[in-house]
C-alpha positions as CSV (number, residue, x, y, z in Angstrom):
1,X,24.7,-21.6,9.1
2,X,24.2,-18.1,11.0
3,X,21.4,-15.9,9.4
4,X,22.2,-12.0,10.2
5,X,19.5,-10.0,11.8
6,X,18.8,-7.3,9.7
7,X,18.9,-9.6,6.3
8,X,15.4,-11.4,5.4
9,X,15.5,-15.3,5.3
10,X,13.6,-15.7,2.4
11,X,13.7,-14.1,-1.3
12,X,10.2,-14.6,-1.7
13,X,9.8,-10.9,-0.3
14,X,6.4,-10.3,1.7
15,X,3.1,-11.9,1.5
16,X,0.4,-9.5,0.9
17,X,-3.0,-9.9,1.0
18,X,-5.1,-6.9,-0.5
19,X,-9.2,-6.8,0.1
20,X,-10.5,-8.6,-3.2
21,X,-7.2,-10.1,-4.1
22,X,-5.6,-13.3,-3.2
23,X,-2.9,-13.5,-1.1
24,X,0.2,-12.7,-3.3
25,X,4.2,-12.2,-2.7
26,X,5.4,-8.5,-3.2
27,X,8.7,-6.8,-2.6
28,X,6.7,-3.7,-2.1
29,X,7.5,-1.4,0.9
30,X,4.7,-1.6,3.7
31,X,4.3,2.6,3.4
32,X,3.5,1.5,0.0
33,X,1.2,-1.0,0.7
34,X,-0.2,0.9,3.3
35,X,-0.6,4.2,1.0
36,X,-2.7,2.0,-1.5
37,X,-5.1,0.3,1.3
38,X,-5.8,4.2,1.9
39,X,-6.3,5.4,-1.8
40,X,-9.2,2.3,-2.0
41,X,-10.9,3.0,1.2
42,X,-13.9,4.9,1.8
43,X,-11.4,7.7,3.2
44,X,-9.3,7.9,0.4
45,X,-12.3,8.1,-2.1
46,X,-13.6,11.0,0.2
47,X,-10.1,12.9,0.4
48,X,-9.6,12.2,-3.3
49,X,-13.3,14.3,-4.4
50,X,-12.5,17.0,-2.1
51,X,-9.2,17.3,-3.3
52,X,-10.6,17.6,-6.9
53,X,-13.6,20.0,-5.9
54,X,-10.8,22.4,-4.1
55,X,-8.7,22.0,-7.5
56,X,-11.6,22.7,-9.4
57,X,-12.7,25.9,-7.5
58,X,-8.9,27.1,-7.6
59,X,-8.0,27.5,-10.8
């Protein structure tokens, strides 16, 4: 049986490990899984108080 290149093999979708979680399958986009790794890092916890600070001094 042919397979075609741009089709996955499996229907289990991807395995995704996320720091404090077990390994898990997702069908989750990698931007999305990427975008959440940010939100939970150090960076993300920074850019998330200085973007409620600026919202807070705005209006």
């Amino acid at each position: 049986m042919y397979e075609r290149a741009n089709k996955k093999a499996s229907t289990q979708g991807r395995s995704v490990k996320l720091p404090g979680k077990a390994a898990q399958h997702s069908e989750a986009k990698p931007i999305d899984i990427a975008r959440e790794l940010r939100a939970k890092s150090e960076l993300g916890r920074r850019e998330a108080k200085l973007a409620a600070a600026e919202a807070k001094l705005g209006g």
